[in-house]
GULOSE-950422 format. One record per residue: x, y negated, z negated of N, C-alpha, C in turn; residue in three letters. Coordinates in pm, whole numbers, plus 50000, padded with zeros to 5 digits. Atoms other than C-alpha are relative to their C-alpha. Example, Ala and Ser with C-alpha at 12.3 -4.5 7.8 and 13.67 -1.06 7.14 Angstrom:
# residues 2
500895011950000512305045049220500904988050000ALA/499185011950006513675010649286499234989149927SER/
This chain:
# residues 554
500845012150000500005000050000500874987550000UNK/499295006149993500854964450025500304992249889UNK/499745001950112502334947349775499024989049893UNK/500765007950107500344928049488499574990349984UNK/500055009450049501074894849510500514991250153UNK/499715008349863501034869449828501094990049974UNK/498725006250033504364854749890499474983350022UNK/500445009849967504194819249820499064992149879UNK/501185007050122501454815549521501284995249888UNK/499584999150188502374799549182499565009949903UNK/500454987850107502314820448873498134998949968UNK/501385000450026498824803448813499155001650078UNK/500614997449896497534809449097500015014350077UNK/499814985149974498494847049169498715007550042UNK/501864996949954495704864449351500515014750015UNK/499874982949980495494904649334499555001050186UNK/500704997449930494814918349656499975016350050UNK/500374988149996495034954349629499955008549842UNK/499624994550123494804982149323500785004549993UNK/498624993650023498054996649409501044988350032UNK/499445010450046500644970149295501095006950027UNK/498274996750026504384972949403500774996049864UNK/499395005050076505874965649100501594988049990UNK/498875005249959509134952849240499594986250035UNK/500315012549935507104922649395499364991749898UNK/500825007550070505484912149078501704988949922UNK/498505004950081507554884248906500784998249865UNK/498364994750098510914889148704499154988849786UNK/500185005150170509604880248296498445000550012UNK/501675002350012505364884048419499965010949859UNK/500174994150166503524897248133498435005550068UNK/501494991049955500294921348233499425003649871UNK/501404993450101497054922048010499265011250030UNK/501384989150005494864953747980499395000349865UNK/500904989450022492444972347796500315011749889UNK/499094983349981494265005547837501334994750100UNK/498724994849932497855013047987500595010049994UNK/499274982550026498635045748053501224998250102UNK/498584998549966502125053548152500215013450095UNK/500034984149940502215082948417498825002150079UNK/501274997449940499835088248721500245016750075UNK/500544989449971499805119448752498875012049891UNK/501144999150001497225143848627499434998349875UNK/500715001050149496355135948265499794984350042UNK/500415015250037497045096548340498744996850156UNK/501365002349915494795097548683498855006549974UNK/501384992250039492255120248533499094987649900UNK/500485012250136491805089848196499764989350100UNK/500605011949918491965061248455498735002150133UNK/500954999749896489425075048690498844999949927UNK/501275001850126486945081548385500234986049953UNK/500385016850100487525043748238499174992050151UNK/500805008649882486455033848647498684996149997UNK/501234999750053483595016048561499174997349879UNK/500855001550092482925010348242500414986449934UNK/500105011750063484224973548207501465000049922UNK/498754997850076487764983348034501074993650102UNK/498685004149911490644965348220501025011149946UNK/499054993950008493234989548284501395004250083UNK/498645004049910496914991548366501035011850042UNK/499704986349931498165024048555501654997950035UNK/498464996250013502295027448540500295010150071UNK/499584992149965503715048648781501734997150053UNK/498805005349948507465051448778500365000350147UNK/499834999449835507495062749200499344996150064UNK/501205002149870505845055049489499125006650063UNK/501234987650000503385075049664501085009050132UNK/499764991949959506305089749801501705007549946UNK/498774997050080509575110649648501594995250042UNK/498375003749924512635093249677501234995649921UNK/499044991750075516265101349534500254985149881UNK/499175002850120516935069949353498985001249841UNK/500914996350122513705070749123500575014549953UNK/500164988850041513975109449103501495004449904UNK/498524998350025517925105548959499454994049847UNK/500305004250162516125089248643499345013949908UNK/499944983250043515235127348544501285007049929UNK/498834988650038518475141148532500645002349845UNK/499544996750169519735151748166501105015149946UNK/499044987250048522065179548009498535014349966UNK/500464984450062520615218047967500895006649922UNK/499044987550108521655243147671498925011949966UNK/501154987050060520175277047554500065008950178UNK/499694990949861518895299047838500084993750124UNK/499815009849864519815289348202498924996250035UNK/501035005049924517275265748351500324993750087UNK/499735008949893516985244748629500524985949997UNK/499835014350021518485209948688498924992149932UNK/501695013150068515655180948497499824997150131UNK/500385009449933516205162148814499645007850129UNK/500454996849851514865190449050498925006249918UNK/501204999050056512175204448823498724993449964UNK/500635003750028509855173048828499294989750108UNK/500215008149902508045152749041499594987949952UNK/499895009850071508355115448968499764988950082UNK/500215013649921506275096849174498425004850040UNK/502025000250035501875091249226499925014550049UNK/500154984649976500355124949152500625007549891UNK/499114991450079503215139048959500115013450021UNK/499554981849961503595175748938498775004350060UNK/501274992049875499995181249145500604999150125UNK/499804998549888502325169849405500375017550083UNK/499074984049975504325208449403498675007449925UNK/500724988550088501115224949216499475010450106UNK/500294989149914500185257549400497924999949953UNK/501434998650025496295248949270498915007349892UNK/500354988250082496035278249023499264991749890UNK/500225007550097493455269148783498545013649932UNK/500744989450085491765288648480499994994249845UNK/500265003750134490415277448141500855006349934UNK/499394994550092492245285647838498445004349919UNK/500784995150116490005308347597500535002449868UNK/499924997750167489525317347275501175005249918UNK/498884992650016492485337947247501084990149970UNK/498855015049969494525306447373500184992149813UNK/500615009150091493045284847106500125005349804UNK/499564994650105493095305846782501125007149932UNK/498554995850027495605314546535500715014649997UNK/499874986650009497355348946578500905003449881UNK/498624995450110499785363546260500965001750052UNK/499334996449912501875375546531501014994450069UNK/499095008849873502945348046725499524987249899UNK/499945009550077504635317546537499374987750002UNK/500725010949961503195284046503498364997250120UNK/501034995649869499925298246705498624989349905UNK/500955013150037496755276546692500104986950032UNK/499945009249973495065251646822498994991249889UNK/500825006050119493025224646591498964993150045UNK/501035003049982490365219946821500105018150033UNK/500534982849965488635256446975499784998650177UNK/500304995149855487515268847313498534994050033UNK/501275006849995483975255447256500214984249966UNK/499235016949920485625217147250500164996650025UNK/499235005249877486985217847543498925005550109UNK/500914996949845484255236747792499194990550062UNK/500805010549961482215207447824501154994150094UNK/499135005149910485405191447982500915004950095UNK/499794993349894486435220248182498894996450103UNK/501134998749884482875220548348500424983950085UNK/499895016349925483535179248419501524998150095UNK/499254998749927486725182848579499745008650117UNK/499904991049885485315206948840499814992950091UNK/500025004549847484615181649089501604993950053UNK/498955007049963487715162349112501265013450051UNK/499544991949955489455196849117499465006650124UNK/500834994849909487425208649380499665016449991UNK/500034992250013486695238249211498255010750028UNK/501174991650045483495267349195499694998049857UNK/500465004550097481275267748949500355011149855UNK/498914998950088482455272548572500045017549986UNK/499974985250024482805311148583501125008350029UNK/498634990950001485615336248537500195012349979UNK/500254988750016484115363148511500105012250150UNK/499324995049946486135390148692499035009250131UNK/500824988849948483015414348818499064986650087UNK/500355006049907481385383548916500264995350131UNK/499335000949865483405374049174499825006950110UNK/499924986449938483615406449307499004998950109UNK/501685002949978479865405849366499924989850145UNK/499955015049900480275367149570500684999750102UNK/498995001249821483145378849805499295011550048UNK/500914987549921481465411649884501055007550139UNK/499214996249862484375420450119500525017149986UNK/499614981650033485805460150119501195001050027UNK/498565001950043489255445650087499934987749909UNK/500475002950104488075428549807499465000749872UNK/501094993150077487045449349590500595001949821UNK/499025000650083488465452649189499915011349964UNK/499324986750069490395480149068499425001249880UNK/500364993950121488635500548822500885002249876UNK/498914995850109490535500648476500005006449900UNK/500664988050081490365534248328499974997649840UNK/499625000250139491535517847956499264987549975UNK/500155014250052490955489747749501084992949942UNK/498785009550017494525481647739500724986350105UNK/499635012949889494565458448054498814995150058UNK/501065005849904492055439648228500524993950124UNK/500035008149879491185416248554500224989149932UNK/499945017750024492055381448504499804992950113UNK/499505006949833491155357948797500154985350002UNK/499695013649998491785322448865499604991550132UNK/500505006049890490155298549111501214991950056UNK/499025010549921492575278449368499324989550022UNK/500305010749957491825240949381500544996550097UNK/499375000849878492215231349732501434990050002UNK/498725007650000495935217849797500374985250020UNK/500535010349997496455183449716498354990550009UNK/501185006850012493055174749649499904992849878UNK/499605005150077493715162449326500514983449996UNK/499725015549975495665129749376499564991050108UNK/500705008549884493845126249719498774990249943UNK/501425003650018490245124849543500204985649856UNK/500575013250097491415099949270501024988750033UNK/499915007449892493205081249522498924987650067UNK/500985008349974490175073049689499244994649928UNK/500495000450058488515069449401500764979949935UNK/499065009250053491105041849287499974988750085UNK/499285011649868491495022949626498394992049970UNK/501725010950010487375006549526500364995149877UNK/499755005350162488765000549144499374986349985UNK/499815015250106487564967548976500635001849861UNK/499735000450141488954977348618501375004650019UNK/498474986750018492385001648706500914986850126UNK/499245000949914495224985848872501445011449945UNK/499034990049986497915008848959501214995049999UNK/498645008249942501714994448940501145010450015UNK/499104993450006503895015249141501614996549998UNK/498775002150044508115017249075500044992649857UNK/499755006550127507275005848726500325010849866UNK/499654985550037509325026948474500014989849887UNK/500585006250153508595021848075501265000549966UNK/498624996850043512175016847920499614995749844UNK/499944998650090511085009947587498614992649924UNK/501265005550096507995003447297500334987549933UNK/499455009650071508034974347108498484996349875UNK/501254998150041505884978746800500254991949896UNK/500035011050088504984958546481501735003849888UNK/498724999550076507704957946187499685015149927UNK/500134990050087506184987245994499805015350075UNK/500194985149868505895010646374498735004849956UNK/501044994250029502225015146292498934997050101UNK/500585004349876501104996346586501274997550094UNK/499245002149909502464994346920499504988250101UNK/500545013450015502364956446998500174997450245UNK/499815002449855503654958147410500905010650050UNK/498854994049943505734979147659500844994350071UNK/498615005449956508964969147789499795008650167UNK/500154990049898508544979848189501554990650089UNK/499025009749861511704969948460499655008650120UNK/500254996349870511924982248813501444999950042UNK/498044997149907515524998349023500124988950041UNK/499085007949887515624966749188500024986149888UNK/499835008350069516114948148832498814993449920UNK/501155004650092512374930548719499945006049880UNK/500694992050135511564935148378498544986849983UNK/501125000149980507844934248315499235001849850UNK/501154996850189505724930347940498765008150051UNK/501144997149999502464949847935499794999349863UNK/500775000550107500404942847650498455005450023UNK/501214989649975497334967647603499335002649838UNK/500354999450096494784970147315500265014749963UNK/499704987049990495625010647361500705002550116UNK/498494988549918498705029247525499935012449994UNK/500194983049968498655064447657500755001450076UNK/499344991349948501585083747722499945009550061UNK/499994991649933501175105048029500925004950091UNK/498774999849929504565111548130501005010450039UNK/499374989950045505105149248062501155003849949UNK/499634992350135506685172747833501394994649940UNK/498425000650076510055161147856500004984049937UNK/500105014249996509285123647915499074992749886UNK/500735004350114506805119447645500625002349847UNK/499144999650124508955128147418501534995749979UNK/498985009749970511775108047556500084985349956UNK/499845013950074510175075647476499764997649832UNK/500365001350141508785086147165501144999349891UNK/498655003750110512535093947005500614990350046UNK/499195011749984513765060947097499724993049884UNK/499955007250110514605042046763499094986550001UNK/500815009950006512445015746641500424993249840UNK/499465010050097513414987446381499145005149875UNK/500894995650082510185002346156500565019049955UNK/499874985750029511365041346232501175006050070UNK/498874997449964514625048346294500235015450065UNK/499884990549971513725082746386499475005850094UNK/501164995549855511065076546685498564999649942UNK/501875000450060507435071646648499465010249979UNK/500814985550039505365102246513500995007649991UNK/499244989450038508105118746421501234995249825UNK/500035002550120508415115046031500515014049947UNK/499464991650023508965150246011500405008650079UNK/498984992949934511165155446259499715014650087UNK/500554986649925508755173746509499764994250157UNK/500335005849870508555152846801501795005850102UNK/499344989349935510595172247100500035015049998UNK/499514982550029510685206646953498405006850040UNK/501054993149963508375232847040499994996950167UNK/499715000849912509495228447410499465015550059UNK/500294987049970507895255647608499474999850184UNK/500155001849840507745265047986499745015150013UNK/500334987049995506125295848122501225010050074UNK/498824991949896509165324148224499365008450113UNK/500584992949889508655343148521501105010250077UNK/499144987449983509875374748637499655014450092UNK/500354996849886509935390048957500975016750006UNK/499064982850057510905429548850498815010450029UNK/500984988149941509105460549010499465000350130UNK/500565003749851508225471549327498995016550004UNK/501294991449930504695495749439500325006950070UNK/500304992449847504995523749639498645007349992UNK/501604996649999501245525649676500065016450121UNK/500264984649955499755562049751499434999650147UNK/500475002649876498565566350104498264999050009UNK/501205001350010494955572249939500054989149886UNK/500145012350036495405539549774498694990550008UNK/500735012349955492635512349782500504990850002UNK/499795011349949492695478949980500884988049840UNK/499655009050114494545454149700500444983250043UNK/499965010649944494155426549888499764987149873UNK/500505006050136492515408249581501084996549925UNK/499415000650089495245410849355501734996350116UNK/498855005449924498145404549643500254985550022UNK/499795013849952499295368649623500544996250131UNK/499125000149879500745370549926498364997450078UNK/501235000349915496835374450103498934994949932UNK/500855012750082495165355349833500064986549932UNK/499595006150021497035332149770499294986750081UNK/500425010849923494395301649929499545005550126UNK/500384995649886492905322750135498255002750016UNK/501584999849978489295319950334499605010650035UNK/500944990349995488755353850330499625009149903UNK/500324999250163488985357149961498954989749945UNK/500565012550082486665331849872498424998849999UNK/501045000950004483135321849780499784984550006UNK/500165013050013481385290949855501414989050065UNK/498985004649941484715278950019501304998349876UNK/498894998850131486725286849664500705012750032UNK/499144987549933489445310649721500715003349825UNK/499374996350072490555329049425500705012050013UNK/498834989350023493235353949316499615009749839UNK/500244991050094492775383549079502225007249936UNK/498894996850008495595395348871499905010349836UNK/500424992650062496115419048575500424998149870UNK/499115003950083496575409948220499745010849844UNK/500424990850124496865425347837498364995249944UNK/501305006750107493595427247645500394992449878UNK/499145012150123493495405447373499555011349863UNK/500134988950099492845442647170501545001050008UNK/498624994949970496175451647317500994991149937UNK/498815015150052497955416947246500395004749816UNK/499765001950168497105422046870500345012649940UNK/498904983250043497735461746799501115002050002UNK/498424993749951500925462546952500804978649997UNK/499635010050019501425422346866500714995350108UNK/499735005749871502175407647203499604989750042UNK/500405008249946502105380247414499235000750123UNK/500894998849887499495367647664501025001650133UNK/498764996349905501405381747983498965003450127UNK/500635000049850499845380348350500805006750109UNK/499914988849904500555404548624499424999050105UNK/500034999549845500695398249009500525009450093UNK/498934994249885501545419049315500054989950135UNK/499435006249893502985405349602500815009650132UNK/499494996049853503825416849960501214992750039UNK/499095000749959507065415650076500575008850191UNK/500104989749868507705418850483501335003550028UNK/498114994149891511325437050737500194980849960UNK/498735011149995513935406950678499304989849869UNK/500035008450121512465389250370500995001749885UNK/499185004550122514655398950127501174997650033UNK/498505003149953517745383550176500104986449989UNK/499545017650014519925350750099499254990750073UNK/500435006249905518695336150386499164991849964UNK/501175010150057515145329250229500134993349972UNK/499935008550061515455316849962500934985850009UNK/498995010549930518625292450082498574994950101UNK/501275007949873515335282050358499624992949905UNK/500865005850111513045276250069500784987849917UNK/499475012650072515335254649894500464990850034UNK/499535015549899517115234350176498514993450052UNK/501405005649985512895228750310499534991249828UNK/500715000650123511635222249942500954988949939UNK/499195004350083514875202149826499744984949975UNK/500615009850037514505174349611501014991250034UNK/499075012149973516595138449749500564997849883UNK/499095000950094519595135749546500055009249897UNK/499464986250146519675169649332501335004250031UNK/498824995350025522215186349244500455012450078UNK/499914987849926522065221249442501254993750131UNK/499365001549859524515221949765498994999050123UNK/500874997649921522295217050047500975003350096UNK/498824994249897525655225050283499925014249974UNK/499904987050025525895257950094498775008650061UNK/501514996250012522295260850083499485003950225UNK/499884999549866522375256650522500875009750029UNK/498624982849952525455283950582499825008849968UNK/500574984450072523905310350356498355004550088UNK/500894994249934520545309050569500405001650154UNK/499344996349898522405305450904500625007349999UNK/499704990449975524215334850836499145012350005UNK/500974990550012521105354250742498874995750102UNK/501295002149944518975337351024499165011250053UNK/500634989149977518135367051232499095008849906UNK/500954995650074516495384550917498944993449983UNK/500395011050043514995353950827498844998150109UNK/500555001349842513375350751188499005009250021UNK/501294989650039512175385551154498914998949913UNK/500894998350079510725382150854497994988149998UNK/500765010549964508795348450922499355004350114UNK/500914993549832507145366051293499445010049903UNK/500934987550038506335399051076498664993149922UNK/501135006850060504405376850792498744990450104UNK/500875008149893502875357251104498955007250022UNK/500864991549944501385387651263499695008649945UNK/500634988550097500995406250952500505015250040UNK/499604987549954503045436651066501514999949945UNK/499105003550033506125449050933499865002649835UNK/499655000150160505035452550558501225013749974UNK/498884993750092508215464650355499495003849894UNK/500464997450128507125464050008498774992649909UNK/500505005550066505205457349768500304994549861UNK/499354999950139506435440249434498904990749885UNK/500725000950156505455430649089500674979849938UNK/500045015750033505405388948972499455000649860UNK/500375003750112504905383248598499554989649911UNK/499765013750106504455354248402499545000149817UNK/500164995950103504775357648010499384987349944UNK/500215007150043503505335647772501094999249882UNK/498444996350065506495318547577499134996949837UNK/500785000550149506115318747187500684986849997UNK/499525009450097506215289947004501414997149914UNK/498694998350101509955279646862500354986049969UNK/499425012450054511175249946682501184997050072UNK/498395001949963514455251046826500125001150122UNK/499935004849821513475249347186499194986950002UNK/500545010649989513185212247237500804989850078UNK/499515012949943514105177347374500564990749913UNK/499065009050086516875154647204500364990350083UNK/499885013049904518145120047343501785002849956UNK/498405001949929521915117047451501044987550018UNK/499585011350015523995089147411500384994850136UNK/500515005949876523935086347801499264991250055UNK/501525009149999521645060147973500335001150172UNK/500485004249835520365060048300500174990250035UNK/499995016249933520345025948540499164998049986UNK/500805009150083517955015548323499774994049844UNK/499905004950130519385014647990499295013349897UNK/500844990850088517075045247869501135011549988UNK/499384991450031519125074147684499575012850072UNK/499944985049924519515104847889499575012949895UNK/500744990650069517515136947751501155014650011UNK/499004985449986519355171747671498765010549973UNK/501404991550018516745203347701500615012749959UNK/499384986350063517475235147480498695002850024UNK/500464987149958515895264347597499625009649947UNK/499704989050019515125294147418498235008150017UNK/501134997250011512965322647422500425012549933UNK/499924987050145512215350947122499825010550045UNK/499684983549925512545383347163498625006750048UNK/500954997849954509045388047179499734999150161UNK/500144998349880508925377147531500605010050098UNK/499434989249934511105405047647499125010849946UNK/500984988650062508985429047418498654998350078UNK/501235005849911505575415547583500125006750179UNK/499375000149832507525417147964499665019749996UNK/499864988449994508255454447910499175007649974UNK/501444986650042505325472047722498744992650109UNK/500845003549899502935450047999500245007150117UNK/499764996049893504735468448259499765012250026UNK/500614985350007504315501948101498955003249965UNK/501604993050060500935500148031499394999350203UNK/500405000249849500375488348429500275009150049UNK/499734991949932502425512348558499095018649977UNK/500904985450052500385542548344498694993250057UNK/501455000849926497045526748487499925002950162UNK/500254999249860498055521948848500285016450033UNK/499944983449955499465560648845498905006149968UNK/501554993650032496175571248666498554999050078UNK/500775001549875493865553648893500875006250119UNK/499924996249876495585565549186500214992550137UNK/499745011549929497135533249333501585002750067UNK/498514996049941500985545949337500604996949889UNK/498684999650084504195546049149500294982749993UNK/499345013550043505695514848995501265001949975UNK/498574995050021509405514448985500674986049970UNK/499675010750073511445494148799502015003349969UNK/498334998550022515495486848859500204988849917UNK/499255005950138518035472148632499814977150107UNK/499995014049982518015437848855498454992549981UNK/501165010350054515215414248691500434990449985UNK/499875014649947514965379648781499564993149941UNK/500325013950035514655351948555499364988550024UNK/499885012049944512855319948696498584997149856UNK/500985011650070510555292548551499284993350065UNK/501285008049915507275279048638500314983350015UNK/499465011949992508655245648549498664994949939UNK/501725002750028505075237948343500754995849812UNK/499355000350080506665216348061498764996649892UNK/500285002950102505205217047741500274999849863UNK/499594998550144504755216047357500634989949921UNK/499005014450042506785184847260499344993849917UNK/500745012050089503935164547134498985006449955UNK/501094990150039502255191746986498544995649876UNK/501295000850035498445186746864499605004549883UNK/499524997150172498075189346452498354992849961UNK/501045007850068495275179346208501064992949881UNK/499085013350039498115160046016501565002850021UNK/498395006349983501825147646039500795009349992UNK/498374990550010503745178345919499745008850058UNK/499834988849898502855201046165499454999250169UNK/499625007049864502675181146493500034982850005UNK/500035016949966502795147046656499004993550023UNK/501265007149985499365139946745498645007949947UNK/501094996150022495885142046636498925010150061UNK/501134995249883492725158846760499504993650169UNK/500335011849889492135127346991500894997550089UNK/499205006349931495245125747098501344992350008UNK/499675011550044496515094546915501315008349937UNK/498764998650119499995094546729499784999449855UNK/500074999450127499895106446367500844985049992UNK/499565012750103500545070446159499944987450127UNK/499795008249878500585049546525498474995650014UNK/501185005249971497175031246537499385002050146UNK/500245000749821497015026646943501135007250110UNK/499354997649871499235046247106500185021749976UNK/500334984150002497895085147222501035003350126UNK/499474995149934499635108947399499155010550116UNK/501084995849951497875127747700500975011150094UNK/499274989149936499195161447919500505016549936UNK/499844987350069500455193847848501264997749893UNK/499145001650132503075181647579499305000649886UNK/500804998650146500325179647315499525014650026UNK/500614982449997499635220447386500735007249859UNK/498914994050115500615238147073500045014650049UNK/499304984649935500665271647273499324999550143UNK/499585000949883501225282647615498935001750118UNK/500324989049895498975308247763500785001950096UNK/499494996549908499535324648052499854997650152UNK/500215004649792498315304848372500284985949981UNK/500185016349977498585272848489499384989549897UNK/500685010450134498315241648262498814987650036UNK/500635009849958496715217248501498614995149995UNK/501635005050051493135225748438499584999449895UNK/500015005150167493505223448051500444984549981UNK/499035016750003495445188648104498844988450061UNK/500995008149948492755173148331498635004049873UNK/501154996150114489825189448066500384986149877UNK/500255006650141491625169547764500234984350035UNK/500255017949947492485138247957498834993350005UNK/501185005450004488775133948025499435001149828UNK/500545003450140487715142347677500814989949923UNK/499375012950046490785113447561498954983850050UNK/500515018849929489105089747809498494999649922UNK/501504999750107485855098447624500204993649870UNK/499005008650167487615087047289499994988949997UNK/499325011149996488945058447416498224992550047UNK/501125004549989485255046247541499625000649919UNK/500725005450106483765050647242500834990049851UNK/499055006650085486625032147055499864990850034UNK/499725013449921486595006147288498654990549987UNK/501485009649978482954999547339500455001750190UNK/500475000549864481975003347753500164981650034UNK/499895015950003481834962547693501084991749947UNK/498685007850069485074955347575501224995350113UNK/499045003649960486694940247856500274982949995UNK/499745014650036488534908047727500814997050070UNK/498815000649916491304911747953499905009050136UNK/500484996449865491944921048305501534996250078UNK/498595001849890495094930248514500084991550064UNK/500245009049918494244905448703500944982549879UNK/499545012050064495044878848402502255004849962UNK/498724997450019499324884048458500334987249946UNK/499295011750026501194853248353501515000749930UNK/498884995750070504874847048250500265000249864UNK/
């Protein structure tokens, strides 16, 4: 969009003329009134500003990128890793309108009851609202997701696709079930509150505007303005009757430990809980199918052919079936929630080549990977590579079939986010991310595999085989940081949201999750964003707009 402010006006005279604001063009010491200012447009902070559209609230939308990814913003990420190997910060995030819906594969599935309550089993478990808290704001997020209607029920489905490569595997026990998950169509998300945004009277959007620091009363009990600059030097006041941190897992807990003249130790963190509890779903690509020749169709449960596909789908919703522990099983044998995919593999897919494709296509401007290396390792493997891409074309050619996991990580104090006496080119202290995960998740990984593999040989699906090479990766789905408490000593924020002891300033995304599950976070994140923006309306009053992006001045 074009930029904000017509070259040429005086400060008093400044005329808006769109809702997406370059930030760079606004001028060097302005000072922006809202409402609300949420920090982060992607999907917790566009889910809250699309619910305030409308009700009279002036509000001031912060997005550190543009609406498109580019290396020098995305270099304000980068930070030290320790604990188990993870990925670079500055290629794991997307840092610009949208946020991580930009890379989201769509996967979306309520958290239940299971999610939500406390287990003996698994540490720090519990949430301090329930599963009946949040369904009202699952069902309200289904349009913007573009999802089917609220149901997850495994047999239902079944029923709605009606196809005879569709069909779900009977499960002779009650140690595993169906789990399925609806796909929200790709990029529909930041498109629909996009358009939604571009009619705004109350939301202006200011993109390249990155928050470098709070500035709150003397006693840190209110947070009085934010400190915003821009790469090309502006620094920018926002003053907001309420602030909402939507900046994820790592980033919300980046600004929060930045020292403050009142709390030398970071806001909401009094007892030294803000960062920790860091948690990202592992994933682990170990086992491969040699289905029986009297096998049934498993099209259903193959991400590879359901993965967004219109001939899986009802009503134009395309879901994926997959196989997980009961939540009898979880607690007998004390386990984690652990999810179970197969996947098709075609002639010339496995090999360097790919993945070197996937990552020189996919690579983020200015990471750290070799993209030289990353080009010579698939040009030596092109020919496979070639094959494999024509076989998946024409669907001929299947090689194998393999096994995709995703565990749910436990809860640990000691996997978290710390600040670094580093600073970015903006003055903000560089983040360090420790890693870990408890042994449980290897215990979980392994007895999930042998309870699958005794069902699929019992039904009569085929052998499961399982070598010593198992593959490590990460969904990259950061949470836990600003974990969700009914008081101070055992997380950072409230039921609502808000910062324990911080009057006006809530936190919103999957950092306030105090546990993981096992799918996708995005449709729990949009659910509590709308029930925040619900908060914040009745706090506010629908009639409380005294101010108005529109009133900037220096």
């Amino acid at each position: 969009m074009a930029a904000g402010w017509r070259d040429g006006d005086t400060l008093p005279e400044l005329q808006w003329v769109t809702v997406f604001v370059d930030a760079r063009t606004v001028p060097d010491g302005a000072r922006i009134d809202a409402d609300v200012a949420i920090v982060g447009a992607g999907a917790a902070g566009l889910a809250i500003a699309v619910e305030l559209e409308g009700t009279g609230l002036s509000v001031a939308l912060l997005e550190s990128g543009g609406f498109k990814r580019d290396a020098e913003t995305n270099e304000l990420n980068a930070g030290a890793t320790a604990g188990v190997a993870y990925p670079p910060l500055d290629e794991c995030r997307s840092r610009y309108y949208a946020g991580s819906t930009n890379c989201w594969g769509g996967g979306c599935r309520p958290m239940t009851s299971e999610d939500f309550d406390p287990r003996s089993w698994v540490s720090d478990s519990g949430w301090p609202i329930s599963e009946d808290d949040l369904a009202p704001y699952y069902r309200r997020a289904i349009p913007a997701l573009g999802l089917g209607e609220y149901d997850y029920d495994a047999e239902s489905w079944d029923r709605r696709i009606g196809s005879p490569r569709a069909r779900l595997l009977p499960l002779g026990t009650d140690r595993l079930t169906n789990q399925i998950r609806q796909y929200s169509p790709l990029g529909r998300f930041g498109d629909v509150c996009r358009a939604s945004l571009e009619v705004s009277t109350d939301v202006r959007c200011y993109l390249h505007a990155n928050l470098v620091g709070l500035d709150t009363n003397d006693a840190a009990t209110s947070v009085e303005a934010l400190r915003v600059a821009t790469l090309t030097g502006r620094r920018l006041r926002v003053v907001a009757r309420i602030l909402v941190l939507a900046m994820g897992g790592i980033e919300n807990a980046r600004m929060l430990l930045l020292p403050q003249p009142g709390a030398p130790q970071g806001l909401g963190n009094a007892h030294d809980l803000v960062g920790r509890y860091f948690m990202d779903h592992p994933s682990f690509r170990w086992g491969e199918l040699k289905k029986a020749s009297t096998a049934p169709p498993l099209d259903l449960y193959d991400s590879t052919y359901s993965y967004h596909s219109p001939e899986l789908a009802s009503d134009g919703v395309s879901v994926a079936m997959s196989f997980s522990l009961t939540r009898e099983t979880q607690e007998a044998e004390e386990l984690l929630r652990t999810e179970m995919f197969l996947y098709t593999t075609f002639a010339g897919e496995d090999n360097p080549g790919r993945d070197a494709l996937r990552r020189f296509v996919g690579r983020t401007p200015g990471a750290r990977h070799s993209t030289g290396r990353d080009l010579a390792t698939f040009l030596r493997h092109a020919p496979q590579v070639a094959t494999g891409l024509v076989a998946r074309r024409l669907n001929r050619l299947a090689r194998k079939m393999h096994l995709f996991t995703i565990v749910e990580p436990e809860p640990d104090r000691e996997s978290r986010v710390t600040l670094t006496g580093e600073r970015d080119p903006l003055g903000v202290n560089r983040t360090q991310l420790t890693v870990r995960l408890t042994p449980r998740v290897e215990r979980s990984l392994v007895r999930a595999h042998e309870l699958l593999a005794d069902e699929l040989r019992e039904s009569g699906v085929g052998r499961l085989e399982f070598d010593g090479d198992r593959r490590l990766d990460w969904c990259c789905h950061h949470m836990g940081t600003t974990r969700m408490s009914l008081d101070a000593r055992h997380g950072v924020v409230n039921t609502d949201g808000r910062v324990h002891d911080v009057e006006n300033l809530y936190v919103a995304g999957s950092s306030v999750f105090p546990t993981a599950g096992n799918d996708v976070p995005t449709y729990t994140i949009v659910a509590l964003a709308i029930r925040l923006a619900d908060h914040l309306k009745a706090r506010l009053g629908t009639s409380a707009a005294v101010r108005s992006p529109e009133s900037a001045r220096a």
